[in-house]
C-alpha positions as CSV (number, residue, x, y, z in Angstrom):
1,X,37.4,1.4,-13.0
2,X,34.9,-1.7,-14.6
3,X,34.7,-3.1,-11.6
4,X,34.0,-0.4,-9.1
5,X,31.5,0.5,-11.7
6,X,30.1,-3.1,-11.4
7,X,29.8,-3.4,-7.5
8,X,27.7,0.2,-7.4
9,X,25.3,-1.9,-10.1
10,X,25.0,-4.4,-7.5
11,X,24.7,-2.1,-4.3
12,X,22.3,0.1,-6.0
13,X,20.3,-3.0,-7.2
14,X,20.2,-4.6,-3.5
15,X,18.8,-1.3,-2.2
16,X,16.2,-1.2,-4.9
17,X,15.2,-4.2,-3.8
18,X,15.2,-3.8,0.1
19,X,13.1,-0.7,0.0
20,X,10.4,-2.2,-2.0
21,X,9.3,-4.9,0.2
22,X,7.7,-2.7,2.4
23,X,4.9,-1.6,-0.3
24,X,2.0,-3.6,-1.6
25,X,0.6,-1.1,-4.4
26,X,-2.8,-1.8,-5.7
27,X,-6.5,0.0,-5.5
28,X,-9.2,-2.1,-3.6
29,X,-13.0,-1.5,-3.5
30,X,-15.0,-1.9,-0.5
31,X,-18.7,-2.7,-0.4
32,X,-21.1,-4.4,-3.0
33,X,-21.5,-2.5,-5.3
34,X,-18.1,-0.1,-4.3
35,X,-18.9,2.7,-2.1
36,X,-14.9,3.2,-0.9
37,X,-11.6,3.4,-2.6
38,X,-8.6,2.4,-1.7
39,X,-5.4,3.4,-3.6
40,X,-1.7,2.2,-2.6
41,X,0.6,3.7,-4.3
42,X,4.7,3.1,-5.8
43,X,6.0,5.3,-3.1
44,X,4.4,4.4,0.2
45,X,1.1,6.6,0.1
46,X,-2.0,5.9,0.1
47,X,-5.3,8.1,-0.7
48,X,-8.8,6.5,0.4
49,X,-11.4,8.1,-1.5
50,X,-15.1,7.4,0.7
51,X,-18.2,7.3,-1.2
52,X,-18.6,11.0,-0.5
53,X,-14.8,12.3,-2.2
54,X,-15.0,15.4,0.1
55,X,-13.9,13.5,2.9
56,X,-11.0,11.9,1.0
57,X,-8.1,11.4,3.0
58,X,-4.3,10.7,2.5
59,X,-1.3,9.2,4.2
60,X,1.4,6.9,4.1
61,X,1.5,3.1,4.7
62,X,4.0,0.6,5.4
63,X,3.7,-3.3,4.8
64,X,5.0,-5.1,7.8
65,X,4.9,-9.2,6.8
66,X,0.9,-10.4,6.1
67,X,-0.2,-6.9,7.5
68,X,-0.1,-3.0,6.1
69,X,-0.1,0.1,8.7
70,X,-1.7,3.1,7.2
71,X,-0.9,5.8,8.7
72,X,-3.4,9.4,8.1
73,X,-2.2,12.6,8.2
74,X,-2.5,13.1,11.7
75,X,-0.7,10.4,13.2
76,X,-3.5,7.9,13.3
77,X,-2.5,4.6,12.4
78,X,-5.0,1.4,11.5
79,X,-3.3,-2.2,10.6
80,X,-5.1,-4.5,7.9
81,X,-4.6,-7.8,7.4
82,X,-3.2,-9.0,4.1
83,X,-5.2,-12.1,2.7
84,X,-5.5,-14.0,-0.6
85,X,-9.0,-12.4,-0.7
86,X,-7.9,-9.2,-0.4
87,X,-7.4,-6.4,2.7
88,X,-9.1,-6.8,6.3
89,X,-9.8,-4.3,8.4
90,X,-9.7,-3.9,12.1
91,X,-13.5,-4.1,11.5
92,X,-13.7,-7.4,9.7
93,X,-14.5,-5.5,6.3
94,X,-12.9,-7.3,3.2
95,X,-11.1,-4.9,0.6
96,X,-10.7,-6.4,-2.7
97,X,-8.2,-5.7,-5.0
98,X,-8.9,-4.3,-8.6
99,X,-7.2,-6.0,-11.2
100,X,-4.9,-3.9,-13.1
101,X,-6.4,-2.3,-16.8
């Protein structure tokens, strides 16, 4: 009984693990000063709040190596580059991260 208990620790651990390496959470700012937000969340979505928030928009994202595909609500997907300076977009625009509070 211990030890089936045991190996469903482990299996459950190993999954945890597996389906979290395709997130990067984190907010990044574009622009200086900020005019955009970026937010990637725990569970895969993102929201990306422009500097007019009427046109904020939502979707989900999934890391794929050095590169993130967001993908908007309808079906659009754009690919950013994952750097030690932040995000790159298609357009050469550098995302920065904002350090955790």
């Amino acid at each position: 009984m211990k030890i089936e208990i045991i190996i469903i620790g482990i299996i459950l651990v190993s999954l945890s693990g597996c389906m979290n390496a395709n997130i990067y959470p984190g907010t990044f700012k574009l622009g200086d000063p900020p005019t955009q937000t970026l937010e990637l969340r725990d569970d895969g979505t993102y929201i990306l709040i422009p500097a007019d928030a009427s046109h904020t928009s939502k979707g989900t994202y999934v890391r794929r190596g050095d590169k993130l595909e967001l993908t908007g609500v309808f079906g659009l997907t754009s690919v950013m580059n994952i750097t030690d300076k932040g995000l790159i977009g298609t357009n050469g625009n550098l995302w920065v991260r904002v350090p955790n509070s």
